[in-house]
N, C-alpha and C positions, 0 to 999 in steps of 0.2 A: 332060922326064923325068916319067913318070909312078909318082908316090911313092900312099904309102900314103893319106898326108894326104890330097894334091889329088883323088883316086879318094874320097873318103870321105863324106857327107853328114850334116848337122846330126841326123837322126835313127839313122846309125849309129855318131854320137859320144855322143850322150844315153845310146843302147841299152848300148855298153860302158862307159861312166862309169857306170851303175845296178849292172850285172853286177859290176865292181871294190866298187862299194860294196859290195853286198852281201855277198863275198866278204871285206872286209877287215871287216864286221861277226860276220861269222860267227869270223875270226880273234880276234877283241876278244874276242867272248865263250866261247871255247874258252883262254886264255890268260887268262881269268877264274876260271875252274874248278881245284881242284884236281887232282892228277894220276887220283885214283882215278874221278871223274867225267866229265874227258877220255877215259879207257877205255871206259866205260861208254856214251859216247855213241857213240862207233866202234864198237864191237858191236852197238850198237840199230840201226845205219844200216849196217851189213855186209851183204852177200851169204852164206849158208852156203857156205862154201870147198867142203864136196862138189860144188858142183853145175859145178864149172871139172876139168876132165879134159886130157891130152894122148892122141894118138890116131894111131898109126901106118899108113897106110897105102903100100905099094910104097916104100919108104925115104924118106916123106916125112913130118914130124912133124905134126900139127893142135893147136895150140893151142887149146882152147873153154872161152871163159868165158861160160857162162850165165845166164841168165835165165827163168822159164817158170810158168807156169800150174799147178800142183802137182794139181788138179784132172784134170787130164786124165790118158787112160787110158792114154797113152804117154807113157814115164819120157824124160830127155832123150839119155841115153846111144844108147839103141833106135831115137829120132827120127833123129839126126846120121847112125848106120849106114844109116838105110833112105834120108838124104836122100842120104851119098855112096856109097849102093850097095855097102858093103862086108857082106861075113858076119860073122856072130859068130861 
């Protein structure tokens, strides 16, 4: 039987032991903080919620949460249409 374990290698157990750690130090110190400052930190490391749209095309729904370049001359909404070729 080929399990998780035996498929696994010394340096893809180090790799996710580091990741856990990390993770459960980031827990430690969120569970340190008051409530008002655990807020504060999820807002500083949020996405602007405008930038996630749903998108119908032919009865089919598109879920798009983004990411992008704020720079650039095309806004994301405008991109997604000209990528799946729909009109506005």
């Amino acid at each position: 039987m080929d399990s998780y374990i035996e498929g696994t290698t010394k340096e893809q157990f180090i790799e996710d032991t580091t990741i856990r750690e990390a993770i459960n130090n980031i827990y430690d110190m969120l569970a340190d903080l008051p409530k008002e400052k655990r807020l504060a930190f999820f807002k500083q490391i949020s996405k602007p919620k405008d930038l996630d749209f749903v998108k119908e095309i032919d009865d089919i729904y598109y879920v798009v949460c983004a990411h992008f370049n704020r720079a650039q001359r095309e806004n994301m909404i405008t991109k997604v249409n000209r990528v799946l070729g729909a009109e506005v």
